[in-house]
C-alpha positions as CSV (number, residue, x, y, z in Angstrom):
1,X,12.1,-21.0,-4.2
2,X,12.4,-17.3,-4.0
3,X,14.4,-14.6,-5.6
4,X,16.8,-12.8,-4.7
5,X,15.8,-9.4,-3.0
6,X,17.7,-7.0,-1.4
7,X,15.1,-5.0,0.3
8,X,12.7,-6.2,2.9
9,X,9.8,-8.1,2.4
10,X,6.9,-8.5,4.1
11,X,5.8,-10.5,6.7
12,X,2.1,-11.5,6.8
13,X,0.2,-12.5,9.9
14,X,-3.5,-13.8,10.9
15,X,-5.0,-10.3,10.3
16,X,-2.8,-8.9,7.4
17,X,-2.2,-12.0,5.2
18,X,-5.7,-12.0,2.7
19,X,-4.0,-8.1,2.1
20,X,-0.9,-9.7,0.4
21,X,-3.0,-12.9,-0.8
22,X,-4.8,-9.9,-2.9
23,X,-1.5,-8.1,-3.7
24,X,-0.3,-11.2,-5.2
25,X,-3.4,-11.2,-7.3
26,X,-2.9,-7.9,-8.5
27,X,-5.8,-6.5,-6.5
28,X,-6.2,-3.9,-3.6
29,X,-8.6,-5.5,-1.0
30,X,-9.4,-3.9,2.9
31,X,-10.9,-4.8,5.4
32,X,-15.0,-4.2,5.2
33,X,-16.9,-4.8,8.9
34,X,-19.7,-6.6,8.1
35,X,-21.5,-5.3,11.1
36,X,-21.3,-1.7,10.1
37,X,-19.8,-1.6,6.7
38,X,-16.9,0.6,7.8
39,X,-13.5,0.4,5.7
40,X,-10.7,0.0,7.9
41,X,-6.8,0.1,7.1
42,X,-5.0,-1.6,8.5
43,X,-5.9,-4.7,8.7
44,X,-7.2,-5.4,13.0
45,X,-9.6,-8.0,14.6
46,X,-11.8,-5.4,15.9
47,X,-13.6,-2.5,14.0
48,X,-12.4,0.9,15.1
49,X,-16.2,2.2,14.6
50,X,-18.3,-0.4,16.3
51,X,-16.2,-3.0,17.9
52,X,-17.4,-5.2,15.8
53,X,-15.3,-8.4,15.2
54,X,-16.9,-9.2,11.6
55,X,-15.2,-8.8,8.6
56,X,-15.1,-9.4,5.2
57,X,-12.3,-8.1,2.2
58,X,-13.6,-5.5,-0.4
59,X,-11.4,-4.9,-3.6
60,X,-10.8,-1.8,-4.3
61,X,-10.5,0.3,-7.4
62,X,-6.5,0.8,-7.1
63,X,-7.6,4.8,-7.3
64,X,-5.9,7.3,-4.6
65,X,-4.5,11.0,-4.5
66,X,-1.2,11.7,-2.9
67,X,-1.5,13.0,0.8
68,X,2.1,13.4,1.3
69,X,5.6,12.4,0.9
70,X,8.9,12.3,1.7
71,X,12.0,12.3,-0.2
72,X,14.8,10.1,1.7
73,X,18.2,10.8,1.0
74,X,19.9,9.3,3.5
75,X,18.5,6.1,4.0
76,X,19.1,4.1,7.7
77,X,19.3,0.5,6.5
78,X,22.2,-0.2,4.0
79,X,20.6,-1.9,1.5
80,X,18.9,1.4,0.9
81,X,21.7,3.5,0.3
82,X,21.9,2.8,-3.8
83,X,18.6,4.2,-4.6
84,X,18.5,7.2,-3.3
85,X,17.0,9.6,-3.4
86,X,13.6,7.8,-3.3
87,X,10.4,8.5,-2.5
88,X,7.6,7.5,0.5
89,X,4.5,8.5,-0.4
90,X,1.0,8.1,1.4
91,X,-2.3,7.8,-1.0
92,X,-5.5,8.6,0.1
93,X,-7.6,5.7,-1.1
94,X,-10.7,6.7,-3.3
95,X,-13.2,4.9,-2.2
96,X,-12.2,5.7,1.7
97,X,-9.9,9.3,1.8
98,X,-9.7,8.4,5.6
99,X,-7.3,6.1,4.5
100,X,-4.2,6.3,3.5
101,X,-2.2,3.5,2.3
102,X,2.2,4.1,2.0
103,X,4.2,3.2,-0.9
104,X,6.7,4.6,-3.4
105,X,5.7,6.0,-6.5
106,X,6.8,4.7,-9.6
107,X,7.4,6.4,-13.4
108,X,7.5,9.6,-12.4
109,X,10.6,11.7,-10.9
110,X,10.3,12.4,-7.3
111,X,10.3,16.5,-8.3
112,X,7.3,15.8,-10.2
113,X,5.5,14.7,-7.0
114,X,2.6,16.6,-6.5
115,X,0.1,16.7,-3.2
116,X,-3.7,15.7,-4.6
117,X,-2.0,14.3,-7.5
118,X,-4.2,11.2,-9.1
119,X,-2.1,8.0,-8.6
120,X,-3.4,4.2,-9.2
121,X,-2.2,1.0,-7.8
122,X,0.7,-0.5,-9.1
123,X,1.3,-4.5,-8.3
124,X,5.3,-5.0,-8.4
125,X,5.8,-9.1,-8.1
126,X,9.2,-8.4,-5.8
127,X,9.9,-12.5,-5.8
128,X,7.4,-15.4,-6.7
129,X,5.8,-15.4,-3.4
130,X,6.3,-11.4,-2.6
131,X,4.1,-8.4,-4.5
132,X,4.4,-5.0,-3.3
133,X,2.2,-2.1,-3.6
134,X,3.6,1.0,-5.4
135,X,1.7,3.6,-7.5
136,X,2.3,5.9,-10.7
137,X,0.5,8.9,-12.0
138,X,-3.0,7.9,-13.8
139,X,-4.0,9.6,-16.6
């Protein structure tokens, strides 16, 4: 049984599916190559440093900066169009700044966004079978 939800939800596949088994968790997990111990995102078969094809999920401390965002206001897809303005945001993951991760931020107003602002991982249960990754500020 789901819930009703009017936005879209994701769609998991071989590679990305542990990622939203660990959403659902309430944890932030990447991809770790065991041959090399490079952190990738996102989720691939093949390591991006050494072509290797081993692989293993690290969690994560949920810790990021801001690295940018965007403020829609006119949304393309109609189910949008309620909530605007609202925000896309990239974080920089802590443990891997190479990374960045998008989401929206939550409980804070969008002109309070700041870039390099601290921001942890948020776990928003969208249905019973759906978690989404958002942050807010820490601290």
């Amino acid at each position: 049984m789901t819930t009703e939800y009017k936005h879209l939800l994701p769609q998991g596949d071989p590679e990305t599916q542990p990622y939203w088994d660990a959403l659902k968790e309430h944890e932030l997990k990447i991809q770790r190559c065991t041959d090399c111990s490079a952190l990738r995102f996102p989720p691939q078969k093949t390591c991006i440093k050494c072509l290797g094809e081993n692989v293993e999920w690290q969690k994560l401390s949920g810790r990021g900066t801001l690295y940018t965002y965007i403020i829609v206001t006119q949304p393309v897809l109609p189910q949008w169009r309620e909530d605007v303005p609202y925000n896309i945001i990239q974080v920089a993951l802590e443990e891997a700044p190479h990374i960045q991760v998008i989401g929206n931020a939550v409980s804070i107003d969008n002109s309070a966004l700041k870039v390099g602002m601290p921001l942890e991982a948020v776990f928003d249960d969208a249905t019973p079978e759906d978690t989404i990754l958002r942050w807010k500020p820490r601290g």
